[in-house]
C-alpha angles and dihedrals in degrees: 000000000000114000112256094183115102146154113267114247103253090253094054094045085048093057086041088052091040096051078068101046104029113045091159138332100297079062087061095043096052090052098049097049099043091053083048093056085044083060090060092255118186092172119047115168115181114194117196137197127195087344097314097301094096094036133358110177125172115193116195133172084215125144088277130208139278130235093270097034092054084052094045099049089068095064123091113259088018110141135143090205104072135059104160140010101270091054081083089065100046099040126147106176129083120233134018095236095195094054096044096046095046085053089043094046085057113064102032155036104278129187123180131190117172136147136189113243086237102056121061096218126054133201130258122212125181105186119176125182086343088307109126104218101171143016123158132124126296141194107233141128129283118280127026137307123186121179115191111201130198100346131215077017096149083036106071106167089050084054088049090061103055116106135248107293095255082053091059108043089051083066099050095040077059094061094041097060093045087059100044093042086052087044113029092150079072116084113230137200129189123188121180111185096338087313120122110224111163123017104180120196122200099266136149119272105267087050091054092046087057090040092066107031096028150254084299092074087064102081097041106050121109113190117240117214121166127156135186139142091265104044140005114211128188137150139089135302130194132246113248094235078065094048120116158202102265134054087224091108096061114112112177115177144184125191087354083293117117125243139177113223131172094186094061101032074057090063096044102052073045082073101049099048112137096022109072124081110252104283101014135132123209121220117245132164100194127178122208113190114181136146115293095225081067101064133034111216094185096088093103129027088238097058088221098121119043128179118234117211093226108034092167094062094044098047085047095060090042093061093041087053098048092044089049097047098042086051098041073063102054093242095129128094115261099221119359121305086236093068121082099252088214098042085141099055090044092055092047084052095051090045083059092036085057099059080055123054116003127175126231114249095211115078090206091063084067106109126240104254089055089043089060094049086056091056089042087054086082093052084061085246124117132150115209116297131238142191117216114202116195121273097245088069106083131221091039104219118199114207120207125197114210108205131115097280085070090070118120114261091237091049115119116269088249104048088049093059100048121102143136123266116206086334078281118089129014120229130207146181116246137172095262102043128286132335123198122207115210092211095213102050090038095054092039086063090047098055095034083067104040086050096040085052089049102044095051090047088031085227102143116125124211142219120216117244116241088213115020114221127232113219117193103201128189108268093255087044087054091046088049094049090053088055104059097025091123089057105045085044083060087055083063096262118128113196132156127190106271100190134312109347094336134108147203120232104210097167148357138222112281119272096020113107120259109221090069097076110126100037090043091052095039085049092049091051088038088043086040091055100042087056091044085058095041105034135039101218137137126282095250099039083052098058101046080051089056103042094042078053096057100025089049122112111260140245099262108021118133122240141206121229095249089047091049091053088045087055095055092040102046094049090051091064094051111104092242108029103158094074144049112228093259084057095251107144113253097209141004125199122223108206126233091234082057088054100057095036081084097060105049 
């Protein structure tokens, strides 16, 4: 039998490596600039092209390379980081440059220039799919430049499979700020197609915070500061009234390196238990330094999750940090959510009421007519009721209780048996027995439909907005927005570009009301970008998703009668009623045999 196992030719090996470290061009991205930051970079400029598939360049004033090292970071297992094999369990640095850049090299068109700030020539290298091209001397600046063209470019079903451009940048703008946030004594540019988007100046943490999500972070940012033998922890945190709807705007890091950890995001959100709105994320930049030999980064090729020899501890000191800090901010309650906060002033208020409306305590004191309505009650006819107080009491008050029962004796079945229920859910009498309505994913299906059907025969009409609204996006939000402006204009929306990322909000879709502008468009980007992480679905489904989510009654609102009966007829002529578009039911019926079921 002849042998069939053999060594991989080193091209193939490099794709095959490169399929691990460099998923799409974010991957790349994150490589080249932490090597650079391991050269002892101040300056890091990163110049993108289409999103980083036509051209990916990172320019850095690091130490640079020699001749032979230049030559040498392009072989597999090359690394100037590592001698023996405990150095993987004490490392400081950031990125293994020899290993990157081999991966890189593969599956792409390279081309290096870098030059040591003690020598006066540099060294040119042109790489393409692992083949050296070229290698001689070069006249460049100190430091290391590295420009990646056309990636995955001898690869092409792994190019098949990047996203839109806007999808894309998003991802490396994603890497960028984590970089900048964990070094912000490192200057940082970012150029996407000739246009400056971030210029990041040396600047202490906080500034650099602003810098990046803008002037609004000043005001609600509360410093962090723990320290113990075990772990050191610093950073910001975000005040609950900023908080929102998606996790994005969560940085965790350890060793100025980013994870991503459920354990101790669990002990975070721990501290701010009772503060946030219901589905809400606060934002935090937090910073864990501890001993290397504690923790293993190598678990995943990515090195964004580790593993900490003592979890428990760790996670201890997190949530005392984050408690102590929220509450040296004042950012705490005072006494417990469930307890009325002006329990004073409410009692002063019932010693007054008093002096004005009392009840008999005797039932014989009601008077007949009232009497009569009671014993109507069980005929399922009652006219409103009222409650008489004698005529010494002055000023006579007349309370009226709005519920179904008020209903005129002469009102439909149906309209007499629908109410509210908590200003949550709507409950109505049906032949079978009861259904009850939940308002918000009911109204969420209604309006999915009637957007989804808009936006693919661009019918929706628009109203013009009295005051048009200015909205400063992040520079990949704004991206995202250009690319699909055809499509959010369809929803009824009529926006045009207003300045540097920024946009004018001119109107808004029919029946919504106009004076939400700019928190119903910035929902719809924030909604359209949670789906997009959690769904694979297409760009228009997606939208009417997003909008219905934000546009949607809420959980709590308080309806009127005939808003409550618009409600019910209007999702029962939707085509799939039964369901709101995340696929929570709408209604639920609770049968008249399970009714009495309870009383037998």
């Amino acid at each position: 039998m002849p042998d069939i196992i053999q060594l991989l030719p080193d091209s193939i090996a490099n794709q095959i490596a490169a399929g691990e470290v460099v998923q799409r061009p974010a991957s790349a991205v994150k490589e080249l600039m932490e090597n650079s930051i391991d050269a002892d970079a101040t300056q890091i400029k990163l110049i993108l092209k289409e999103a980083g598939k036509t051209l990916l360049q990172v320019i850095d004033n690091g130490k640079g390379m020699s001749e032979t090292d230049a030559r040498m970071s392009l072989e597999r297992h090359a690394t100037s980081k590592i001698r023996s094999a405990e150095d993987l369990f004490t490392l400081h640095t950031m990125g293994f440059r020899g290993e990157a850049l081999a991966s890189l090299a593969a599956v792409s068109q390279m081309e290096m220039k870098t030059r040591p700030h003690d020598q006066e020539l540099g060294t040119l290298v042109v790489v393409e799919g692992s083949d050296v091209k070229r290698q001689e001397p070069v006249a460049c600046e100190a430091g290391t430049s590295i420009s990646v063209k056309n990636l995955f470019f001898n690869i092409p079903a792994r190019r098949n499979f990047l996203k839109s451009n806007a999808n894309e940048y998003q991802h490396i703008v994603d890497e960028f700020q984590r970089l900048a946030l964990a070094h912000p004594e490192v200057g940082f540019q970012l150029i996407e197609t000739d246009t400056l988007e971030y210029d990041l100046h040396p600047a202490k943490l906080s500034q650099r915070i602003v810098n990046i999500f803008g002037k609004s972070y000043q005001e609600q940012l509360a410093a962090c500061q723990e320290e113990t033998p075990l772990v050191k922890i610093t950073g910001y945190l975000g005040k609950p009234h900023g908080a929102k709807k998606k996790r994005g705007e969560q940085f965790l890091f350890v060793n100025k390196r980013f994870i991503r950890s459920n354990y101790l995001n669990h002990a975070i959100m721990g501290a701010y238990a009772g503060l946030l709105p219901e589905n809400t994320f606060p934002f935090y930049v937090l910073f864990i330094e501890i001993d290397p030999k504690h923790i293993d980064v190598n678990v995943h090729p990515t090195k964004t999750e580790i593993k900490f020899d003592d979890e428990r501890a760790v996670y201890a000191v997190v949530l005392s940090a984050v408690r102590q800090a929220l509450g040296a901010h004042n950012l705490t309650p005072a006494i417990d959510f469930d307890a009325d906060v002006n329990i004073i002033s409410k009692l002063s208020q019932a010693s007054n009421q008093t002096r004005e409306v009392y009840f008999e305590e005797r039932f014989s004191a009601v008077p007949r007519s009232s009497r009569e309505n009671w014993e109507r009650l069980y005929e399922g006819e009652v006219p409103p009721v009222r409650l008489n107080v004698p005529p010494d009491t002055a000023p006579v008050q007349t309370l009226r209780f709005e519920s179904a029962l008020n209903q005129q004796a002469d009102a439909p079945l149906e309209q007499k048996t629908c109410f509210q229920l908590h200003n949550r859910y709507i409950v109505k009498q049906v032949k079978s027995g009861m259904m009850i309505v939940d308002q918000q994913a009911a109204h969420e299906r209604i309006l999915y439909e009637k957007f989804l059907t808009q936006v693919k025969n661009k019918s929706a009409q628009s109203q013009q907005s009295l005051f048009p609204q200015a909205i400063t996006f992040p520079a990949a939000d704004f991206a995202l927005v250009l690319e699909m402006q055809q499509e959010i204009e369809s929803l009824g929306f009529r926006i045009e570009v207003f300045g540097k990322n920024t946009l004018l909000v001119n109107g808004v879709p029919g029946n919504i009301p106009a004076s939400r502008e700019k928190e119903l468009f910035e929902g719809l980007i924030e909604q359209f970008k949670i789906n997009q992480a959690e769904l694979s679905l297409p760009l228009r489904e997606n939208l009417a998703r997003a909008l219905a989510r934000r546009a949607a009654l809420k959980a709590g609102q308080v309806l009127a009668r005939e808003e409550m009966q618009a409600l019910i007829d209007n999702l029962f002529v939707c085509s799939t009623p039964n369901y709101a578009p995340d696929g929570k039911p709408t209604f639920f019926i609770f049968e008249l045999n399970k009714i009495e079921a309870y009383f037998r």
